[in-house]
C-alpha positions in Angstrom: 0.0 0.0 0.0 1.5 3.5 -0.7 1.8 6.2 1.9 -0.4 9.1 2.0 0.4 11.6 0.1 2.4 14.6 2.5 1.1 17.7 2.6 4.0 20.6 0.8 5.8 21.6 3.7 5.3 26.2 3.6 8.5 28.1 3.9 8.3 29.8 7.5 9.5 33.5 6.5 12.0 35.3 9.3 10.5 38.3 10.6 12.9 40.3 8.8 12.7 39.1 5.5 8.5 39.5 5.8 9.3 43.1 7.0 11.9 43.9 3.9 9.3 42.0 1.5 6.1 43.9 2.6 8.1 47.4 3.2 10.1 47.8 -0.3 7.4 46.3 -2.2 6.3 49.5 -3.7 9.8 51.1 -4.1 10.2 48.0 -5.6 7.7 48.3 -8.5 8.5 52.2 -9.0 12.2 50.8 -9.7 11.2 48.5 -11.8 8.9 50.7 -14.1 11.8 53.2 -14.1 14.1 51.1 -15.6 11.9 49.5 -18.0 13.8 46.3 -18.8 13.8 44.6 -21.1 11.4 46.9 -22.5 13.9 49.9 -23.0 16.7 47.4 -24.7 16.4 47.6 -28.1 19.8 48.0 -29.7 22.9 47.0 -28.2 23.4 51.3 -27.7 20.5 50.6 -24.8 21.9 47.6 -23.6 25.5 49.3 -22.9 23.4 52.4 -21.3 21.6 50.0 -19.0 24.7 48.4 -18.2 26.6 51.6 -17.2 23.7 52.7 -15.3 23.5 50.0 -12.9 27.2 49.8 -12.5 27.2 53.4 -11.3 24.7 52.5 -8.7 25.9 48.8 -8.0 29.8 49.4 -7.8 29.3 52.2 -4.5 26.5 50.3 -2.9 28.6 47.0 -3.2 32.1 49.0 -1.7 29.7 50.3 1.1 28.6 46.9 2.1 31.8 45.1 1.8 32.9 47.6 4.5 29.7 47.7 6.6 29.6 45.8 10.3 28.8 42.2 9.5 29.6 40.9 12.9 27.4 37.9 14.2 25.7 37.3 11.3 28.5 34.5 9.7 27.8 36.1 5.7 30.8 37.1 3.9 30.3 41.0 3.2 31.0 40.4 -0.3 28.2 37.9 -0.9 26.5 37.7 -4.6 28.9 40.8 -5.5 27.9 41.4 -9.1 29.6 44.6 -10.3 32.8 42.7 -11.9 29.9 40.9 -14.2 29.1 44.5 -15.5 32.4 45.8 -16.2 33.0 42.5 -18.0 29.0 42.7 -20.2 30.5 46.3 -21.2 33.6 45.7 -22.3 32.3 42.9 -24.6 30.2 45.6 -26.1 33.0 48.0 -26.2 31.5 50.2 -24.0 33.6 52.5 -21.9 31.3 53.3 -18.9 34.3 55.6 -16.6 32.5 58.6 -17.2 29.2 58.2 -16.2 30.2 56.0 -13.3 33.2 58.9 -12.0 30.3 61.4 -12.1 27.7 59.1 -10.1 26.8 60.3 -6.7 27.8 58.2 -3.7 24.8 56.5 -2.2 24.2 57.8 0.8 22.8 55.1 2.3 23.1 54.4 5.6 25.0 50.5 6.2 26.5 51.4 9.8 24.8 48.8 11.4 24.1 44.7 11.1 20.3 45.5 10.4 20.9 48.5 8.0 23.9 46.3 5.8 21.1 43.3 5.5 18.6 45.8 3.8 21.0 46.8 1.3 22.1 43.2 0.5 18.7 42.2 0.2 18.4 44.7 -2.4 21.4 43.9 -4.4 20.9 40.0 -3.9 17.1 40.0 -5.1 18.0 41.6 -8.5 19.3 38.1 -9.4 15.6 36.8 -9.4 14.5 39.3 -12.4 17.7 39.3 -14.3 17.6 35.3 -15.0 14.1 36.1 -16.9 15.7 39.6 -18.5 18.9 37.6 -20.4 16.9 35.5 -22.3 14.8 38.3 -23.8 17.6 40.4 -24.4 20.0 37.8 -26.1 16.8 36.9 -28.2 16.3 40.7 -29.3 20.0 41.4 -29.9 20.8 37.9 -31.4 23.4 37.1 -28.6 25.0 33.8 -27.6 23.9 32.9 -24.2 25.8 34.7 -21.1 27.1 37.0 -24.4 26.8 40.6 -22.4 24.6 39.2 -20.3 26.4 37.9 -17.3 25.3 40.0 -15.2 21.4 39.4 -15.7 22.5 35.5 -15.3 25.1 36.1 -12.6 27.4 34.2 -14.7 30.1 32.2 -12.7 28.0 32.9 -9.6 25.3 30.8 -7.7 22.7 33.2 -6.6 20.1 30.6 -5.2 22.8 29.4 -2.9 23.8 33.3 -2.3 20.2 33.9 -1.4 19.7 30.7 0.6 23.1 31.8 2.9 21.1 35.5 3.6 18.1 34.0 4.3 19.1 31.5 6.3 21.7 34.0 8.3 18.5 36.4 8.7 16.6 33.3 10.2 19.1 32.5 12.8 19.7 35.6 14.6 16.3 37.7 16.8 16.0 40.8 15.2 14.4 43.8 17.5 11.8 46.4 16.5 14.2 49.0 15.8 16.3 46.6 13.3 13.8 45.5 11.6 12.8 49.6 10.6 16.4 50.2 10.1 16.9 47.5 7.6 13.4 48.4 5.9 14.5 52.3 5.9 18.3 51.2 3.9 16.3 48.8 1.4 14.4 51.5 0.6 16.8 54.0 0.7 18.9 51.4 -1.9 15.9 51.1 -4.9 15.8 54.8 -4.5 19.7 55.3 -5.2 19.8 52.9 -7.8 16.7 54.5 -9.3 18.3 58.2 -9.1 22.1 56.7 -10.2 20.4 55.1 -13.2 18.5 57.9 -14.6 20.9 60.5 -16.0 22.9 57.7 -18.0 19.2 56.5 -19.3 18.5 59.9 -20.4 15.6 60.3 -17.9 17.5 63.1 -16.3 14.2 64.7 -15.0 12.8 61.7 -13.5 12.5 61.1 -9.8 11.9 57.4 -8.9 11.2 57.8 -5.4 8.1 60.0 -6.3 7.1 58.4 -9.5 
């Protein structure tokens, strides 16, 4: 006789990871209509703009993390670090992105504590999710090889599900108090906004505000 079927077990969500989830998600969405993608990639012109834009928001937020107070939370500060993939997706484009990213303001975001560095990562880290379904439909529309100035949007070389499953579990393990949870919430906003507001004079949109959109 078979066994009863088993019910699916339900991933229990961390307190902190249900408070970043429910508190970004609108910053979230105005981000992603902001950037548009793939829907703005049309040429490979577009694709090197995108690229430059996110590295001038990427490459200060990731320097700012690498350097924020970790302590306790056993993640190396450098986790799912993606900026490397960009430089590497514009120079196979030929793209020379020094400009735009000398002239990028620094983030100011706040990472000076545990709680505020975790928002920030949560940020950066989540992007993987989107990118794996942007590649495809950009490598389609350009006619590139697979990975072919796309690593970034794959995380080529990189293992983001096992990136995300070190945070998550890392968030799970430690008890995270009122206050942290707000302060973590406040620098994942904080983060969208940034990227929004580094991204938009290198896409043109040099009057748009995606905090307010």
């Amino acid at each position: 006789m078979s066994k009863p079927a088993q019910p699916a077990r339900r991933e229990t969500v961390s307190p902190m990871l249900a408070a970043l989830r429910a508190g970004t998600r609108e910053h979230h969405l105005v981000l992603e209509r902001h950037l548009n993608l793939p829907g703005r990639i049309r040429e490979r012109a577009d694709l090197a703009a995108v690229l430059a834009a996110l590295l001038a928001s990427w490459a200060p937020v990731e320097r700012q993390l690498a350097a924020a107070d970790w302590s306790g939370l056993g993640l190396d500060p450098r986790l799912g670090e993606a900026a490397g993939l960009l430089r590497a997706d514009l120079a196979t484009l030929d793209a020379d992105p020094a400009d735009a990213v000398a002239s990028a303001d620094p983030p100011g975001v706040r990472f000076d504590s545990p709680a505020r560095a975790l928002g920030g990562r949560y940020v950066l880290l989540g992007s993987a999710l989107g990118g794996s379904v942007i590649a495809p439909a950009v490598e389609r529309l350009l006619g590139l090889p697979e990975g072919t100035a796309t690593g970034f949007f794959r995380r080529s070389g990189r293992v983001p599900g096992r990136d995300w499953r070190d945070f998550r579990r890392a968030v799970a393990a430690r008890d995270w108090s009122t206050e942290e949870l707000r302060e973590a919430t406040e620098a994942a906003r904080d983060t969208f906004t940034f990227v929004g507001r580094a991204a938009a004079p290198i896409l043109g949109d040099r009057d748009a505000d995606p905090a307010a959109a």
